[in-house]
N, CA, C and O atoms as a GROMACS GRO file, in nm:
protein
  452
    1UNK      N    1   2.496   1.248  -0.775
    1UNK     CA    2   2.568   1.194  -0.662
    1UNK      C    3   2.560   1.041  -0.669
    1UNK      O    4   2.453   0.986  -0.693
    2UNK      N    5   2.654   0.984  -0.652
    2UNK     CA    6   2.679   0.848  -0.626
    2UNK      C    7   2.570   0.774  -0.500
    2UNK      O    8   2.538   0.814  -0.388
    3UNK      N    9   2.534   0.655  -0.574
    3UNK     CA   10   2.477   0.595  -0.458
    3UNK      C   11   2.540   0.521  -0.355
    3UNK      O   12   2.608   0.425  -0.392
    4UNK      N   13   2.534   0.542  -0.250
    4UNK     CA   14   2.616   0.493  -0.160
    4UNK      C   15   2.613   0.325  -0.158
    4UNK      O   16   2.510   0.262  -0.181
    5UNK      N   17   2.762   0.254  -0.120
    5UNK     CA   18   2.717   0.090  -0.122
    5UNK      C   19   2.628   0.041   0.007
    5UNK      O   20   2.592   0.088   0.115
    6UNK      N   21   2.615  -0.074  -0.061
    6UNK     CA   22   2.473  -0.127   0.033
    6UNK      C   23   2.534  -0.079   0.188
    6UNK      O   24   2.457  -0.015   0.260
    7UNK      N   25   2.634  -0.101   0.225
    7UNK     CA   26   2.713  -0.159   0.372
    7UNK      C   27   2.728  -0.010   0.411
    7UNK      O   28   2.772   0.019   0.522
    8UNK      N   29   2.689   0.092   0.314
    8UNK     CA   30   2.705   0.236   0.374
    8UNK      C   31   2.585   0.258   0.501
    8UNK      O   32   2.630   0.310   0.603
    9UNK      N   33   2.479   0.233   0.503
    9UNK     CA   34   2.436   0.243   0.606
    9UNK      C   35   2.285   0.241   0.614
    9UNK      O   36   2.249   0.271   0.500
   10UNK      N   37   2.190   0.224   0.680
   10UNK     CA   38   2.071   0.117   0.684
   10UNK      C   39   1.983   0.143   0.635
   10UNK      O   40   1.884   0.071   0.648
   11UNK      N   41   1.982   0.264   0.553
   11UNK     CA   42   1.887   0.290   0.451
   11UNK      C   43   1.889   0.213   0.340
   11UNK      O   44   1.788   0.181   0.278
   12UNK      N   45   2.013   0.177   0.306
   12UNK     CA   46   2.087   0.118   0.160
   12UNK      C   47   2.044  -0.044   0.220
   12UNK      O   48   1.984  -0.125   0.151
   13UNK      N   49   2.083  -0.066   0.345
   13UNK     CA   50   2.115  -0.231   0.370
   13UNK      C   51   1.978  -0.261   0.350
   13UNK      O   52   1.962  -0.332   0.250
   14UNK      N   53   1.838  -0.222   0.433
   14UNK     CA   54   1.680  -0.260   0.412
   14UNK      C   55   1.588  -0.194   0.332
   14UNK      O   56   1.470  -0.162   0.348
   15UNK      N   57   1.731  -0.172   0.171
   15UNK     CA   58   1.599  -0.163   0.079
   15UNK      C   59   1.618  -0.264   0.017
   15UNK      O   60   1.566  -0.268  -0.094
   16UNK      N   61   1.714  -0.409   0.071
   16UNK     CA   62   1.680  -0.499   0.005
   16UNK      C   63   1.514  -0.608   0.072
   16UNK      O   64   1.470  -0.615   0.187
   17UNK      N   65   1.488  -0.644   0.007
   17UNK     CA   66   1.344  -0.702   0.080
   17UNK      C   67   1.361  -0.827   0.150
   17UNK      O   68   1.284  -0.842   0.244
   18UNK      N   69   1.460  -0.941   0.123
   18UNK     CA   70   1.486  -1.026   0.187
   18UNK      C   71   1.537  -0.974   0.324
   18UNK      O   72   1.472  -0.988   0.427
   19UNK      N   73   1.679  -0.902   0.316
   19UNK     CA   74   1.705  -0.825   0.462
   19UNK      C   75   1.600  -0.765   0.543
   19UNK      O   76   1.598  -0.787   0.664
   20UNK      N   77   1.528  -0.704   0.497
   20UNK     CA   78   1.377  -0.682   0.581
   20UNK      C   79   1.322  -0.788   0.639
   20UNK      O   80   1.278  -0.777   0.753
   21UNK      N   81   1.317  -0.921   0.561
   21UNK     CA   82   1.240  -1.064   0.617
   21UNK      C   83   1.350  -1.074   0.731
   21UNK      O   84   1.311  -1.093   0.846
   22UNK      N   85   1.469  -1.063   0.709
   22UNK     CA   86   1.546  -1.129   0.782
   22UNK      C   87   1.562  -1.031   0.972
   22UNK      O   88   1.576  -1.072   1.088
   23UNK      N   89   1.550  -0.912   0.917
   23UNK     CA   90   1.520  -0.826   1.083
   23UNK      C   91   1.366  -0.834   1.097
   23UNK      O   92   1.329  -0.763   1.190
   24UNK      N   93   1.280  -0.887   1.043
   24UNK     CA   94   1.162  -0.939   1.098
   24UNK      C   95   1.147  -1.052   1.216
   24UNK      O   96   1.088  -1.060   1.324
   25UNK      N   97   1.245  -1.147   1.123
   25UNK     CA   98   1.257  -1.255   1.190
   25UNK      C   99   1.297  -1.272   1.325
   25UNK      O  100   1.243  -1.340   1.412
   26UNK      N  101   1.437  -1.176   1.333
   26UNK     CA  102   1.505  -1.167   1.448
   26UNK      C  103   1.469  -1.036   1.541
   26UNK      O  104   1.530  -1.009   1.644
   27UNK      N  105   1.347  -0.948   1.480
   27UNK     CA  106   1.264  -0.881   1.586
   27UNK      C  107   1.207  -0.974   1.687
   27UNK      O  108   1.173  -0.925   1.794
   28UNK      N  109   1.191  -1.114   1.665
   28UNK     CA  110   1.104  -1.186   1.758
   28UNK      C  111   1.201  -1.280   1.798
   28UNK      O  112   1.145  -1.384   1.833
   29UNK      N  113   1.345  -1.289   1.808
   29UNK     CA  114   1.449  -1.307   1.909
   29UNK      C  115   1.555  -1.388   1.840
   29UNK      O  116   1.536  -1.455   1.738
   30UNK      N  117   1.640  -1.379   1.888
   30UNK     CA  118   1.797  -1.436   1.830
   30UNK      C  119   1.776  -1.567   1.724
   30UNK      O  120   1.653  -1.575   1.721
   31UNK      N  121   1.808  -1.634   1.667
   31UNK     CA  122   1.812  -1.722   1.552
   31UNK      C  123   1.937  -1.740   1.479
   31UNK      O  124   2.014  -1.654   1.438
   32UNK      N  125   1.945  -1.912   1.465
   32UNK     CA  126   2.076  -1.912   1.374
   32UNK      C  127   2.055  -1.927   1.278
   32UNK      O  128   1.942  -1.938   1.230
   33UNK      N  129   2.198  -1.935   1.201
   33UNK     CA  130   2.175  -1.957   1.013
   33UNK      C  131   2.074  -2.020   0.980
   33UNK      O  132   1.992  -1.974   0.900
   34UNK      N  133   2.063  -2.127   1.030
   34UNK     CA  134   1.985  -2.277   1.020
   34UNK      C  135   1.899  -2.189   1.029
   34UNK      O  136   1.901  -2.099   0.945
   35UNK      N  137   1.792  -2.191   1.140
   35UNK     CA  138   1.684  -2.156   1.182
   35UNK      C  139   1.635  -2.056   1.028
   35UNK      O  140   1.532  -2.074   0.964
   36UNK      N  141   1.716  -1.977   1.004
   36UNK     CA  142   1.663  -1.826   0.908
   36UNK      C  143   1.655  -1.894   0.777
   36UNK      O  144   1.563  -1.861   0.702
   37UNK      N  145   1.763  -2.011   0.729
   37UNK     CA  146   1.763  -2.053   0.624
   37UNK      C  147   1.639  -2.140   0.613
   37UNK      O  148   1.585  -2.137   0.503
   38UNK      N  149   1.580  -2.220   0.709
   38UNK     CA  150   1.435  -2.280   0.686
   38UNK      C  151   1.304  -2.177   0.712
   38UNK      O  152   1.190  -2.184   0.668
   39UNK      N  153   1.354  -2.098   0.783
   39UNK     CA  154   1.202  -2.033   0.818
   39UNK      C  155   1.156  -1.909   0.704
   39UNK      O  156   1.053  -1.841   0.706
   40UNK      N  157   1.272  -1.905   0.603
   40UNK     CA  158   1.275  -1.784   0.524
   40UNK      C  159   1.304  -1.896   0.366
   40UNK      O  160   1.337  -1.846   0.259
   41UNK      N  161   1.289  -2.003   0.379
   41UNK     CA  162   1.297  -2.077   0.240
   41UNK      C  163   1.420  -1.971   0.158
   41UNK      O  164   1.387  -1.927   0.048
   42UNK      N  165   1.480  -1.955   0.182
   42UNK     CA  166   1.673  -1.924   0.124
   42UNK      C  167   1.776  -2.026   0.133
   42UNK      O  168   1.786  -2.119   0.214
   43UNK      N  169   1.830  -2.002   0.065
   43UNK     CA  170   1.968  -2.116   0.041
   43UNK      C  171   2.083  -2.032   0.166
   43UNK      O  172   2.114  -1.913   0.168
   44UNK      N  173   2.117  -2.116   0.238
   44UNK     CA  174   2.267  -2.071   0.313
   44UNK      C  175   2.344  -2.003   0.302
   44UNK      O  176   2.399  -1.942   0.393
   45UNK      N  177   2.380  -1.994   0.124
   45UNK     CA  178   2.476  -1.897   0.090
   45UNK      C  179   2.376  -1.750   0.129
   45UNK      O  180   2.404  -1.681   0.227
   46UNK      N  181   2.264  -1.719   0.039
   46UNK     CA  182   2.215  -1.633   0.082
   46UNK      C  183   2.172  -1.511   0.228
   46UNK      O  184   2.174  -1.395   0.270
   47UNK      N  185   2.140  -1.631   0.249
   47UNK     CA  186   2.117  -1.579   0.402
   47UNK      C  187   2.266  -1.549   0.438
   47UNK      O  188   2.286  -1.427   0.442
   48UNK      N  189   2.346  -1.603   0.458
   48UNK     CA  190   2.504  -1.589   0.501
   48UNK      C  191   2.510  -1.365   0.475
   48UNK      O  192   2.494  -1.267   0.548
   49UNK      N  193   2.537  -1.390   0.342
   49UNK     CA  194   2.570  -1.300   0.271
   49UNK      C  195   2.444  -1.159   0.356
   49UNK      O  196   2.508  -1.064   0.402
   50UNK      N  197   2.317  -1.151   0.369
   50UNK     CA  198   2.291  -1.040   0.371
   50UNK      C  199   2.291  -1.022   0.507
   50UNK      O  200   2.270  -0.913   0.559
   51UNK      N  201   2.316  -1.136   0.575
   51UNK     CA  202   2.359  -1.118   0.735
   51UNK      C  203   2.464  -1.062   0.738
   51UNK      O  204   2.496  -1.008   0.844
   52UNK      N  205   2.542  -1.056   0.637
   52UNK     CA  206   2.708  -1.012   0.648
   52UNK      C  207   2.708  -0.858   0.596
   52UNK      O  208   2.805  -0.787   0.622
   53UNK      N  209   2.606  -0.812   0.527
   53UNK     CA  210   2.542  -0.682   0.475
   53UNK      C  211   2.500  -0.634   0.632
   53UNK      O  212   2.574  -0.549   0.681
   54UNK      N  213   2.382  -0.684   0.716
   54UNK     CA  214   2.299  -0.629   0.793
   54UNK      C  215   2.480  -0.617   0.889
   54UNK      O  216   2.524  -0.504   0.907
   55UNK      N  217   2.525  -0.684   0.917
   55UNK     CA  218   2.620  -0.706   1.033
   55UNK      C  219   2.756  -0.565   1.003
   55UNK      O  220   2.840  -0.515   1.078
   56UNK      N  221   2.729  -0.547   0.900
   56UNK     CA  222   2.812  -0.403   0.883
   56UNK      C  223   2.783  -0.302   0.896
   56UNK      O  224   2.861  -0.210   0.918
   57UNK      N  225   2.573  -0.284   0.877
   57UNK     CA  226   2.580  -0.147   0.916
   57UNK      C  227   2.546  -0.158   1.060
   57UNK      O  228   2.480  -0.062   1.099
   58UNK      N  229   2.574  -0.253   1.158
   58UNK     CA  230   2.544  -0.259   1.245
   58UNK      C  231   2.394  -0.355   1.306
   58UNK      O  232   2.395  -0.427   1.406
   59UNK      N  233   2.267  -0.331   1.211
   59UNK     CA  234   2.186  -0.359   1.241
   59UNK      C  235   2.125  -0.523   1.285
   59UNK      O  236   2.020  -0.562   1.336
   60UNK      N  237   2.238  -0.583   1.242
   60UNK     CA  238   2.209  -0.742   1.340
   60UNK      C  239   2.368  -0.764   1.414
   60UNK      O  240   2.467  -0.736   1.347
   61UNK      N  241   2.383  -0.814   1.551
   61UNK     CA  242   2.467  -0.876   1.599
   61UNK      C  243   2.530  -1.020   1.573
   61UNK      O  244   2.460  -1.090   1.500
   62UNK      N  245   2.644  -1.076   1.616
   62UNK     CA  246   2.632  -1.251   1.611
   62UNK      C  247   2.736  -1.291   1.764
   62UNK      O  248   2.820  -1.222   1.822
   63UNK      N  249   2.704  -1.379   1.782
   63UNK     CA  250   2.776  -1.420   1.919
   63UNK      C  251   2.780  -1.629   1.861
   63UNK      O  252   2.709  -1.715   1.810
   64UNK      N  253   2.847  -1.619   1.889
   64UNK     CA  254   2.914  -1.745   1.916
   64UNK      C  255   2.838  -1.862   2.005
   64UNK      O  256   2.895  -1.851   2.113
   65UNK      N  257   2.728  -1.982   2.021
   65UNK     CA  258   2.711  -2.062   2.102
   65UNK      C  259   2.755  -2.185   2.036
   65UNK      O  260   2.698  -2.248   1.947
   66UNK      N  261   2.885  -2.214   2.104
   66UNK     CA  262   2.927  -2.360   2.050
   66UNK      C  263   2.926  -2.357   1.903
   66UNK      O  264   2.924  -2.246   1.850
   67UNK      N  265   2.928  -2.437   1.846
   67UNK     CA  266   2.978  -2.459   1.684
   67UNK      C  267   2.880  -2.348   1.621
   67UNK      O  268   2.928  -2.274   1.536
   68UNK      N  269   2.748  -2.333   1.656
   68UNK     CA  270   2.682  -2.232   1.633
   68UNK      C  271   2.711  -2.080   1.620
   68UNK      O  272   2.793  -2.026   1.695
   69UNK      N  273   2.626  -1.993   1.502
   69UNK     CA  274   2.693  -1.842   1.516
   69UNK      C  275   2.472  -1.810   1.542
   69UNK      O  276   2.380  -1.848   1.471
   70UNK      N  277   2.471  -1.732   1.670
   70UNK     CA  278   2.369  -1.678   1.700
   70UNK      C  279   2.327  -1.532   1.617
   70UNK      O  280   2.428  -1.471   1.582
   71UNK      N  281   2.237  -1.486   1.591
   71UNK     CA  282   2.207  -1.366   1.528
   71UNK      C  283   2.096  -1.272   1.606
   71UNK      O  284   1.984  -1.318   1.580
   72UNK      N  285   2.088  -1.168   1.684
   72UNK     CA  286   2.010  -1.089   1.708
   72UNK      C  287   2.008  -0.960   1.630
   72UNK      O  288   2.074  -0.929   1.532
   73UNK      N  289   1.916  -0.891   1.698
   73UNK     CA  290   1.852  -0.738   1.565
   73UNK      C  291   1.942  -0.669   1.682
   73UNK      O  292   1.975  -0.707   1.795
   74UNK      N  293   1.964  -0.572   1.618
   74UNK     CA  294   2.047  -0.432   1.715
   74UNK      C  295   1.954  -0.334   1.661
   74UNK      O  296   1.979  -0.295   1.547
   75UNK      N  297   1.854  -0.287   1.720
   75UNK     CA  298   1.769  -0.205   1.647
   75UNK      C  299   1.829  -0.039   1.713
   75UNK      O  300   1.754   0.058   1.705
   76UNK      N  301   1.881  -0.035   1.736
   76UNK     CA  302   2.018   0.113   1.728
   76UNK      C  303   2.026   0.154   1.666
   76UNK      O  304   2.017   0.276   1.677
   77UNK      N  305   2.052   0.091   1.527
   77UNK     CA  306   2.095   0.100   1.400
   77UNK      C  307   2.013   0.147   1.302
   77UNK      O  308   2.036   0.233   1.217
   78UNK      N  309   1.902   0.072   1.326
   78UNK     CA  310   1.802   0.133   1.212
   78UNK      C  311   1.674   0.274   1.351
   78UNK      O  312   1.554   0.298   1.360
   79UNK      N  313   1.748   0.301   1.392
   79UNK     CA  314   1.744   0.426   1.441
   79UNK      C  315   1.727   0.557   1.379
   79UNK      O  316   1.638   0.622   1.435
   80UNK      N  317   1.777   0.611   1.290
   80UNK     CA  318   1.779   0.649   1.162
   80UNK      C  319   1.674   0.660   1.057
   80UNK      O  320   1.638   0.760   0.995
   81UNK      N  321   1.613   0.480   1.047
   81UNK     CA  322   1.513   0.491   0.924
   81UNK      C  323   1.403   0.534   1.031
   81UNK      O  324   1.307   0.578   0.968
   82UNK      N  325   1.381   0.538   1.159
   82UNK     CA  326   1.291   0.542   1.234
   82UNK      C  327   1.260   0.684   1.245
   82UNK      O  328   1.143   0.724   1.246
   83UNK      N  329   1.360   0.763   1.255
   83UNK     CA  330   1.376   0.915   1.287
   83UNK      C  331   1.297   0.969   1.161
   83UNK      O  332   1.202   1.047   1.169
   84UNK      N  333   1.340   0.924   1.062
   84UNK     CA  334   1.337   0.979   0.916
   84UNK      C  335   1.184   0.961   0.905
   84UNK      O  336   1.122   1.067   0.902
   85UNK      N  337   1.097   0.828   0.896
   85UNK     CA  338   0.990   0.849   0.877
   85UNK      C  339   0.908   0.893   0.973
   85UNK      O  340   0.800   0.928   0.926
   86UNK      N  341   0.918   0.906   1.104
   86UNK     CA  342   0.879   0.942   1.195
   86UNK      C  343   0.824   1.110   1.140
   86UNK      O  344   0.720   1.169   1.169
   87UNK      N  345   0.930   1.149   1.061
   87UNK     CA  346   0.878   1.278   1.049
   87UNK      C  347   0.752   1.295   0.944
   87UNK      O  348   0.691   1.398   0.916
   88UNK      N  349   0.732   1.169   0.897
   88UNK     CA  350   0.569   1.185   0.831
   88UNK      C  351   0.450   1.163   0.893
   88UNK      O  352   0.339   1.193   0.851
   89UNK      N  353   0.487   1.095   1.020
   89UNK     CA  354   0.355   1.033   1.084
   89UNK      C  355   0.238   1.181   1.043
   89UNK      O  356   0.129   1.158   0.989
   90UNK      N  357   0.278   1.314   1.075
   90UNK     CA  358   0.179   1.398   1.072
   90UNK      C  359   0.079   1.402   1.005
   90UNK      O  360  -0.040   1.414   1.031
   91UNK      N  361   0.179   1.381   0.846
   91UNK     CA  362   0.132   1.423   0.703
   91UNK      C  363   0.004   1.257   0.702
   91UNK      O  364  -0.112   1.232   0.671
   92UNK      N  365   0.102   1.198   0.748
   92UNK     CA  366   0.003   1.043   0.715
   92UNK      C  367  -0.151   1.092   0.798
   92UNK      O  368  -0.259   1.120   0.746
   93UNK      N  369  -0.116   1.089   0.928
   93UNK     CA  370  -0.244   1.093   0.968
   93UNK      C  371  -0.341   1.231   0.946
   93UNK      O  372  -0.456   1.244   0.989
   94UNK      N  373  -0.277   1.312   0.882
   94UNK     CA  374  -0.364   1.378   0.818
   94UNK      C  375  -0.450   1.353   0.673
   94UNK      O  376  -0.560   1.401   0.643
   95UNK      N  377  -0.388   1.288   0.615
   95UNK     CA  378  -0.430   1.254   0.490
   95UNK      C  379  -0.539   1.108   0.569
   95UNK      O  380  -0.655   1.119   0.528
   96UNK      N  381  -0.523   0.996   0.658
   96UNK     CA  382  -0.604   0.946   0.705
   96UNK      C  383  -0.732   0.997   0.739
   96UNK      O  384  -0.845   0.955   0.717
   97UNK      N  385  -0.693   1.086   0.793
   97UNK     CA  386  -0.843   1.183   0.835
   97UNK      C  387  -0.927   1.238   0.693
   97UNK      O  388  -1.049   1.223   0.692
   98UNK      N  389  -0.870   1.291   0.592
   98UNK     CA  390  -0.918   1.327   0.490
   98UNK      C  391  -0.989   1.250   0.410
   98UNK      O  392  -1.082   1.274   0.332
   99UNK      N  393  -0.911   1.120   0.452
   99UNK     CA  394  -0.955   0.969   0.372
   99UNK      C  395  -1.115   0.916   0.455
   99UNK      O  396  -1.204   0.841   0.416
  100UNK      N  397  -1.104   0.966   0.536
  100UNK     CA  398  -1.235   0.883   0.630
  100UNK      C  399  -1.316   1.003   0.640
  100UNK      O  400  -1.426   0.967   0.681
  101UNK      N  401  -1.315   1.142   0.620
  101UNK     CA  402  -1.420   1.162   0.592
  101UNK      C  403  -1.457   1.163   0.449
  101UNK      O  404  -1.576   1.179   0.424
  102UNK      N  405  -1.366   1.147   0.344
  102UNK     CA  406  -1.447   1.099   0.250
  102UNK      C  407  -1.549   1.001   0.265
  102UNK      O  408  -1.671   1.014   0.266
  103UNK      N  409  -1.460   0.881   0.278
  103UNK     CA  410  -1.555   0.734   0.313
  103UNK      C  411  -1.687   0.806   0.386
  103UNK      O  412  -1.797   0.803   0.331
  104UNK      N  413  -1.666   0.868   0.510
  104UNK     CA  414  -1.796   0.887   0.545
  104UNK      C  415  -1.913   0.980   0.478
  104UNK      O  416  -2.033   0.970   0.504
  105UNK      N  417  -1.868   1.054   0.406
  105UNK     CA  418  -1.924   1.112   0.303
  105UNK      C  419  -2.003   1.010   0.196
  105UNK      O  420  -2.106   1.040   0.135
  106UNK      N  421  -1.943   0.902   0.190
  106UNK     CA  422  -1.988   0.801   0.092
  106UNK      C  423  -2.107   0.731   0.156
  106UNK      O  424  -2.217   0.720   0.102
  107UNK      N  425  -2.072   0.684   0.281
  107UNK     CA  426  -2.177   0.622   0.386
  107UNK      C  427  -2.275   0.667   0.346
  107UNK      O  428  -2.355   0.613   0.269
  108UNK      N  429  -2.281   0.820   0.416
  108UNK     CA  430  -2.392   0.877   0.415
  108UNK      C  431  -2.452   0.887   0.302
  108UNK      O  432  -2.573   0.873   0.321
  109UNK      N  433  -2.427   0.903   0.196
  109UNK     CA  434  -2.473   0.917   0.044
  109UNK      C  435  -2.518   0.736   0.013
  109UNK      O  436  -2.634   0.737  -0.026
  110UNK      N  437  -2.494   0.671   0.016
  110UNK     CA  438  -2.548   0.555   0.031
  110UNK      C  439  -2.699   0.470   0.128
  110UNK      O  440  -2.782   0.382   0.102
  111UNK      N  441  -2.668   0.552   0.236
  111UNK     CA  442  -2.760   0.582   0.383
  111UNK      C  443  -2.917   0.654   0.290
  111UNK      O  444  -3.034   0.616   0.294
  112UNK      N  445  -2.853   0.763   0.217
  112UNK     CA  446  -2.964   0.818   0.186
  112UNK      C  447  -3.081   0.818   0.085
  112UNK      O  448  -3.190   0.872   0.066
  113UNK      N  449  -2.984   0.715   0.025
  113UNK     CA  450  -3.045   0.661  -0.109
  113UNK      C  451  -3.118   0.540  -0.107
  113UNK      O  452  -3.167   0.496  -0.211
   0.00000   0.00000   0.00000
């Protein structure tokens, strides 16, 4: 099966790793080009471009202030990757538990020696 293009939808858009920096960024509130292009050391074009990726599958907004283009997260969108791993939390925190009583297994074997 064909891999779907990036702009197919937000699995594809945040497996790039910069786009991840970039809904990091704007988890902690709206930001313009400017702002993302210094705080993320990227060139303009860059940043432009995967904002224009995130902005198709939905997962960042832009609004207009004065000559400025604003950017917030629409976290709606990555709704989806949330659902999806959500369904491991179980498996994780089971294998956590398995993991710590090893470790404590180790403690104690250390404790006793």
């Amino acid at each position: 099966m064909a891999r779907a293009a990036t702009t197919a939808d937000a699995f594809n858009a945040v497996a790039e790793p910069r786009r991840r920096e970039i809904l990091d960024v704007l988890a902690g509130g709206e930001r313009t080009v400017n702002e993302l292009v210094q705080l993320l050391e990227l060139a303009q074009p860059h940043v432009s471009r995967h904002l224009r990726v995130l902005r198709e599958v939905g997962a960042v907004e832009v609004r207009d202030a004065g000559r400025q283009r604003v950017y917030r997260l629409q976290p709606r969108a990555l709704k989806p990757i949330h659902d999806w791993v959500s369904g491991y939390a179980d498996l994780w925190a089971e294998r956590f538990d398995l993991l710590e009583g090893v470790l404590d297994d180790l403690r104690n074997q250390d404790d006793g020696h």
